[in-house]
Every structure is written in structure tokens, then in C-alpha cells.
N, C-alpha and C positions, 0 to 999 in steps of 0.2 A: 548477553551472549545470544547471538541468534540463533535458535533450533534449526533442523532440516525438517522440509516439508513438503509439502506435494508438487514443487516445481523448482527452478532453480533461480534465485533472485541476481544474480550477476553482481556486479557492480551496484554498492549502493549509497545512495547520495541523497543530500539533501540542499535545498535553497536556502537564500542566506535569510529571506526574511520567517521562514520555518523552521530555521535553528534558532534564531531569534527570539521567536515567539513560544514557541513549544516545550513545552516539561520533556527532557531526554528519557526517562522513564516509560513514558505515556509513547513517547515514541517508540521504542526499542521493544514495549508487548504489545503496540500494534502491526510491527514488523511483523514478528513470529505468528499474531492472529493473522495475518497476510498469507503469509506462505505455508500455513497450516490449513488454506482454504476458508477461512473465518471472515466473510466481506465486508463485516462490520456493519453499519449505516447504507448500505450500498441498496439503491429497489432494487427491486424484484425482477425487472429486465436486466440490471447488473448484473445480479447475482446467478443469474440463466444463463449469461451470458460467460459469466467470468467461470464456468462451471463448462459450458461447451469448450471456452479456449484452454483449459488444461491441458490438453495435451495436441493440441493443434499452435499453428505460430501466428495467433494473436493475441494482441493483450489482455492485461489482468486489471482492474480497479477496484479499488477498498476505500470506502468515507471514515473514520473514525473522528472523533470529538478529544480532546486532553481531558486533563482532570481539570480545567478551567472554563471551557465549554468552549473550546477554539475548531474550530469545524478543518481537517485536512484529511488529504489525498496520498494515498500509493497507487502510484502503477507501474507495473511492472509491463516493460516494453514485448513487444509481439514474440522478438529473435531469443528475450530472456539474457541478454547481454547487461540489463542495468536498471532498478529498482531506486523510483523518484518519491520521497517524500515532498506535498509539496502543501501548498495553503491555495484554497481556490481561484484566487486574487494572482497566484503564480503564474496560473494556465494562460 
């Protein structure tokens, strides 16, 4: 279950090879580290960054890892319309 958090994640989706890949667990409490403002892996110009755009209309990025050591992405787009789980390979 997804908590509410500091912004509103819209629509949220995932690729096919990141559903694939990814422990659903691992994914669903990095959702909420997401939108609870928790950037995860993200530098330090991310995290400035993803920290300015709260309440402005652009977007959000968060890096998290699984419990397997598989490296992906959310972002949450600028308009806040739709939140991408994705694997870096995706982009």
C-alpha cells in the first residue's frame, strides 16, 4: 500500500523489463521512500535538486537498489500526472 507523501505521484507504472527484474516488495517501499521525500542513492545535485522541485512543476528522481543489488529509477514527471519505475537501461 502506498502512503501519502510530500507530493502527488499520479499514475504509476512500471516497464516490462523492471517488473521483470525487480523484487515487488523492494519496489513498493521504495515507492513510498519516494514520495515521502527519501531520494534514496540519488547525488547530492539530485537530491538539491529533487528538493527545489517539490513544490515547483518539475520533476522528481530517486536511485534505489533491490534486495538483489539491481540498480533503478523513479521519476516522477514535472506536471505530477504519472510516477515511472524504471531500470537505467530503460531510459
Amino acid at each position: 500500500m502506498l502512503l501519502k507523501g510530500k507530493f502527488a505521484l499520479g499514475q504509476t507504472v512500471i516497464t516490462p523489463t523492471a517488473l521483470s527484474t525487480l523484487n515487488p516488495i523492494d519496489v513498493l517501499e521504495s515507492m513510498n521512500r519516494h514520495v515521502a521525500g527519501d531520494w534514496g542513492a540519488a547525488s547530492e545535485e539530485d537530491r538539491q535538486e529533487n528538493e527545489f522541485a517539490l513544490d515547483k512543476t518539475l520533476r522528481l528522481f530517486s536511485v534505489y537498489h533491490d534486495r538483489n543489488g539491481t540498480k533503478f529509477w523513479i521519476i516522477t514527471e514535472a506536471d505530477r500526472s504519472v510516477t515511472t519505475v524504471l531500470l537505467p537501461d530503460d531510459y
